[in-house]
N, C-alpha and C positions, 0 to 999 in steps of 0.2 A: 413591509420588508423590515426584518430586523436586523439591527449591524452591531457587533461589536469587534475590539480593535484588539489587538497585541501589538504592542511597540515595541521598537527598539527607540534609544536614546536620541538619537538625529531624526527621527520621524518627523518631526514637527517641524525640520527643516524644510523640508519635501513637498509638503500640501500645504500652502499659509492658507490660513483663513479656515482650516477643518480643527473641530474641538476635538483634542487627543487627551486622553486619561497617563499621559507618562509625568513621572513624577518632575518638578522642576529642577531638583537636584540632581537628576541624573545627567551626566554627559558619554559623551564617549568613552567605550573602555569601560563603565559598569553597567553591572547583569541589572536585568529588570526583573528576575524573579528565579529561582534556582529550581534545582530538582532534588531529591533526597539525597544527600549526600553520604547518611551513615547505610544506608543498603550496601550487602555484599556483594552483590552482584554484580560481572563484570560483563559485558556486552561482547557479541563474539561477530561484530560485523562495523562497529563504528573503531576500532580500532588505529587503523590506516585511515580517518576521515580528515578530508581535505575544507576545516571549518572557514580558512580564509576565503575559502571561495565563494563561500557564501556573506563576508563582509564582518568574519565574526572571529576572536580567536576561540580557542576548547580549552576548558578548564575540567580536569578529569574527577570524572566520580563514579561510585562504584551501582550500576544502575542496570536491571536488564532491560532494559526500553531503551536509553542510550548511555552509552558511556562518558558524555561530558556534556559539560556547560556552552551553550553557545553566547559568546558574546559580541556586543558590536566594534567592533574596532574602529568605527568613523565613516564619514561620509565617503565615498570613493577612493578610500583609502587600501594599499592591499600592501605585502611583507614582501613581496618578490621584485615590484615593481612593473608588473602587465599590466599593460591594455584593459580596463575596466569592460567590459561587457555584460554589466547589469542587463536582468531580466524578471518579469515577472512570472508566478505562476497559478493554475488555477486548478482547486484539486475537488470537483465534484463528490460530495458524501454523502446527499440527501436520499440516496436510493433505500429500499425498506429492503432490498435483501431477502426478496421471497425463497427463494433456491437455499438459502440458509437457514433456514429454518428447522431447529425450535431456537437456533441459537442467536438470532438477530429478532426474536422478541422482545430480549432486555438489553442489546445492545447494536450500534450500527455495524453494517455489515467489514468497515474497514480496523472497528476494534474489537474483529474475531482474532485469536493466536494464531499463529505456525512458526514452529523452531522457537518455542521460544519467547514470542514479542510480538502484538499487534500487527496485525497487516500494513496498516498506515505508517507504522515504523519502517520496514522493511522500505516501504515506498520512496519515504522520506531522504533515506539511506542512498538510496539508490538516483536521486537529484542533486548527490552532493558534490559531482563535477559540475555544475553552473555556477556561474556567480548571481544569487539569488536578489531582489531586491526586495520581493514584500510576496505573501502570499495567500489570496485568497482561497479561505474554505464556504464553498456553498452547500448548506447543512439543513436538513428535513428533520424527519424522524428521528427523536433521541440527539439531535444537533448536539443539547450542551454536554453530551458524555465528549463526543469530539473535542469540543471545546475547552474540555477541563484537562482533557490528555494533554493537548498542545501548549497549552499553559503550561502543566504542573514537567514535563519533559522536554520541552525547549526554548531559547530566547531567538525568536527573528520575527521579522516584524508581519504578521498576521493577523488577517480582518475575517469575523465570520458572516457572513450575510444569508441568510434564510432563505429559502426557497418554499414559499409558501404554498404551493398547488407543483403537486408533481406532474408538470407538462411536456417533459419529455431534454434530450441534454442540451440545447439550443436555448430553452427557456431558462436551465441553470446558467448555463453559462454568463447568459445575459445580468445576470444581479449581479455580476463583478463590476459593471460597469459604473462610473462614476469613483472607480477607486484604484484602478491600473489604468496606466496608459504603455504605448512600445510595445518592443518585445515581448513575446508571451508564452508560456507553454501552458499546455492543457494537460492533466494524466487525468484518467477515470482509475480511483485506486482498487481494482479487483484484479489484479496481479501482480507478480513477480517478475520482473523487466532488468535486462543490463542490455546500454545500448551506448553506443560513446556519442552523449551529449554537447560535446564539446565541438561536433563540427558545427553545432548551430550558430559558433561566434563568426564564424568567416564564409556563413550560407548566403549569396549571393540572392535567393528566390525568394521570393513573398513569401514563402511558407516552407513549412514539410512536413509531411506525414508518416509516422516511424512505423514500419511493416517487418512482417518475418516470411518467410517461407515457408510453406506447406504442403503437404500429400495432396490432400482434400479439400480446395478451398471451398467446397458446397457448403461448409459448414460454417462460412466466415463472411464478413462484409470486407468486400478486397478493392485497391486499386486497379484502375487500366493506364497504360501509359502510352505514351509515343515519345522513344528516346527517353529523355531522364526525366520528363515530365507529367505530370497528374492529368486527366484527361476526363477521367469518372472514379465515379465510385458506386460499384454494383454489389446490391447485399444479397447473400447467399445466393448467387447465379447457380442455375441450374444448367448451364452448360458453362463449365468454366474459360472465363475468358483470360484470368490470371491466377497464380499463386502466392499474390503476394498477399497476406491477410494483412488487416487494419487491427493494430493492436489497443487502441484506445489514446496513444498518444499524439499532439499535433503542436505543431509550432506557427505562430503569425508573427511577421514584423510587426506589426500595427494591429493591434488588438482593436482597437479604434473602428475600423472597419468588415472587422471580422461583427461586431456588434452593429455596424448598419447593415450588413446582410442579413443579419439575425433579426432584425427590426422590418425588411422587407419579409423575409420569410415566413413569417410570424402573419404580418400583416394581408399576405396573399392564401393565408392557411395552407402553406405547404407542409403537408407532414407525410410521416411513414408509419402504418402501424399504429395510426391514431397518436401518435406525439409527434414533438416537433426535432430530427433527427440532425444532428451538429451537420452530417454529410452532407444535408441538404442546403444549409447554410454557405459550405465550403465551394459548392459543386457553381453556386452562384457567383462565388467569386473567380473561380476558376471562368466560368462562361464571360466573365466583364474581364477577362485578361490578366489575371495577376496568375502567377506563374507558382506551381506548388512541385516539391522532388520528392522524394523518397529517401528515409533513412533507415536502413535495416538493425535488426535487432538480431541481438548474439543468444539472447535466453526470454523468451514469453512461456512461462505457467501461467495460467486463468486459476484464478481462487473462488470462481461465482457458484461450484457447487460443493457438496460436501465430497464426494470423488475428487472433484481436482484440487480442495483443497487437501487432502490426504494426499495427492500427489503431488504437491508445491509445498508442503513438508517433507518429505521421501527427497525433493530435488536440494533443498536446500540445507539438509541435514548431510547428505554427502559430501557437502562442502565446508563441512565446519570439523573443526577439530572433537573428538569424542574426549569426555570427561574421565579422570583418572576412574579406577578402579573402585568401588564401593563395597567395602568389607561383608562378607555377609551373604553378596546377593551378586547375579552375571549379567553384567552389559555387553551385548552383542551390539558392536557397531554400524553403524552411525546412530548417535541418538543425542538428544539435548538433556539433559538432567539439572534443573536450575539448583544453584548452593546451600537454596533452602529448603527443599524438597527431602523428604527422609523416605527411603528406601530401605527395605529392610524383610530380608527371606525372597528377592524376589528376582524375576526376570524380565531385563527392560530390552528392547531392542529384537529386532534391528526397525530400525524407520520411527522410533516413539520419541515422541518431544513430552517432558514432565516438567511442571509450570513451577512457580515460586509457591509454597508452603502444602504440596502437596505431600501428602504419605501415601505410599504401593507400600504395602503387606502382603507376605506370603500369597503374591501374583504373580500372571506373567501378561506384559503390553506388550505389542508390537503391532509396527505401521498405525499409530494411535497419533492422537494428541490430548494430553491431559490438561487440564488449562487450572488457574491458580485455584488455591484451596479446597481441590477436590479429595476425597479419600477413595482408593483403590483397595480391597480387603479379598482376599480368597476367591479371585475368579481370573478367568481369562480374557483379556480384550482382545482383537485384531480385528484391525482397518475401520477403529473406534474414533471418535471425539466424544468427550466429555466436559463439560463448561462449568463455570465456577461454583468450586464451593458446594461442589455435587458429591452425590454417595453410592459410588457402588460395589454393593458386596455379595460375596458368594459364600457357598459352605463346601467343605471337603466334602466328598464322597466313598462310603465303601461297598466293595463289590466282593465277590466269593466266585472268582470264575474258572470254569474248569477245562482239563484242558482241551484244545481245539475250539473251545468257542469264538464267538465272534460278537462280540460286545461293542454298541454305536451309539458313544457318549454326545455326537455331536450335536451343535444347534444350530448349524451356518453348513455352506457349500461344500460340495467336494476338496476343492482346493484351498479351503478355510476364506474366504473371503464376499461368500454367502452368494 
């Protein structure tokens, strides 16, 4: 198993006797390590971010990964004066990202783009109503690209541990042990989630499990309940017994225990699907009595394939402010256009996200994502992704057509979206 740390400055207050890499000069109150602070670019989602709650204040900078600095402000320290409700979290990233593919060959499946910024940003974003204490990343394939994101764009206190054989998410989860205790959350980051985390400070039950509602939950692993309570967990039922889908996210009081079930589980070779499946872990604890609720979710996109990530761009781009107007060339909105991007003769939008140091020439994107330094020349995308540092170009075409005919330039569907 490999570990490595990210600290914050009181870290070492925390675990005595564990060998920490933070500098000795640092105390409360300085950064352990910045982000680029001359980049243009200003983030279109951490703006309203609520850094105290995570134990940090925000020092702003111009960044589209995040828009500030996070710093520690001290040990259980907070500016308002609430109730401390430290927790830990655990964000599973060692998956290989088969469904994404070609574009999780040379990178993890959570630092694919949409709107803009990384997937795990997004995620990240979206935890920042808890008051955070430490967070492990369990990281496989490609781990140190994760690793060097979470360094180089933020300060909180962060351990990566390796997952050395992909055995399924019970077995990840398990390598956090020995480095959280309490309170815990789990997210699997392959999606786009808003859920109001905040009733976890005054949850009453061993646990809970954040679910959404659905048409069709055959397509989902869902709870059963009786009354407000968790009861099972059946995956893709073929006669549905609930609608409540299982979004990937869960909460334990006591992570502690949640890792001896996993220790049984394991041990009895319980699995699903030939791995060893977190639900199965949960379903044990639920059978020895410990009590799990349900917390419902306001917004779940799935990003696990290239469809819904095009559609978890499309959701999230209607929700951000569309960029002035670009001399030259027509944005149909909604669409992301980063500051460093040159555009020029061309047509962006509606649904296209365009990365940092990209040029579109005499194009037209829509419903795409373009991701950083790629170049866009004389063609048409729709309901495209394109990854870094890529090339694609077209040529004009001429035609001599007469009239009444009927000329079918196309290369894709009926409805343009093949």
């Amino acid at each position: 198993m490999t570990v490595r740390t990210l600290l914050r400055p009181d870290a070492h207050q925390r675990c005595p006797g564990h060998q920490h890499r933070t500098p000795s000069n640092l105390g409360p109150g300085q950064r352990l390590r910045s982000v680029n602070e001359n980049n243009s670019i200003e983030s279109h989602r951490f703006r309203n971010f609520d850094a105290a709650r995570f134990g940090y204040t925000l020092r702003e900078s111009q960044n589209s990964v995040t828009s500030g600095l996070l710093v520690r402000t001290g040990p259980g320290e907070r500016d308002n004066g609430e109730v401390d409700h430290r927790m830990n979290v655990i964000i599973p990233v060692g998956g290989l990202g088969t469904r994404l593919r070609p574009f999780t060959w040379s990178r993890p499946k959570p630092l694919v783009s949409v709107a803009g910024k990384p997937l795990l940003s997004h995620v990240l974003e979206s935890l920042q109503t808890l008051t955070i204490d430490r967070v492990v990343f369990v990281t496989g394939f490609l781990g140190e690209q994760i690793e060097d994101f979470v360094r180089t764009n933020f300060d909180f206190d962060a351990v990566f541990v390796k997952q050395d054989e992909p055995l399924g998410q019970s077995h990840a989860i398990i390598q956090a042990r020995g480095h959280i205790t309490g309170p815990t959350v789990i997210v699997f980051p392959d999606m786009i989630f808003d859920a109001d985390l905040r009733k976890l400070e005054t949850l009453s039950s061993d646990g809970a499990i954040f679910v959404k509602e659905v048409d069709d939950p055959r397509r989902f692993g869902v709870v059963e309940l009786d009354g407000d309570r968790v009861t099972a967990f059946t995956e893709k039922p073929e006669t549905p017994v609930s609608n409540l889908a299982i979004m990937g996210i869960y909460y334990v009081k006591e992570v502690r225990k949640l890792f001896n079930a996993v220790d049984r589980q394991m041990g009895q070779d319980i699995q699903t699907q030939g791995e060893f499946f977190l639900a199965d872990a949960l379903q044990m604890l639920i059978d020895e009595g410990d009590e799990f609720t349900t917390i419902p979710a306001t917004v779940w996109e799935d990003c696990g394939t290239i469809k819904a990530l095009l559609g978890a761009n499309r959701f999230l781009l209607s929700h951000m402010d569309t960029p002035a107007e670009v001399p030259g060339s027509v944005i149909i909105p909604p669409v992301y256009i980063a500051p460093t991007a040159k555009v020029i003769s061309a047509v962006i939008g509606p649904h296209a996200s365009i990365g940092d140091g990209v040029t579109v020439e005499d194009a037209i994107v829509r419903d795409s994502i373009v991701d950083s330094g790629a170049t866009i020349e004389s063609t048409v995308l729709v309901s495209s992704i394109v990854g870094r540092n890529a090339v694609v170009r077209g040529e004009p075409m001429r035609v001599n057509v007469g009239d009444s005919s009927d000329v079918d330039l196309r290369s894709m569907g009926e409805n343009g979206r093949g």
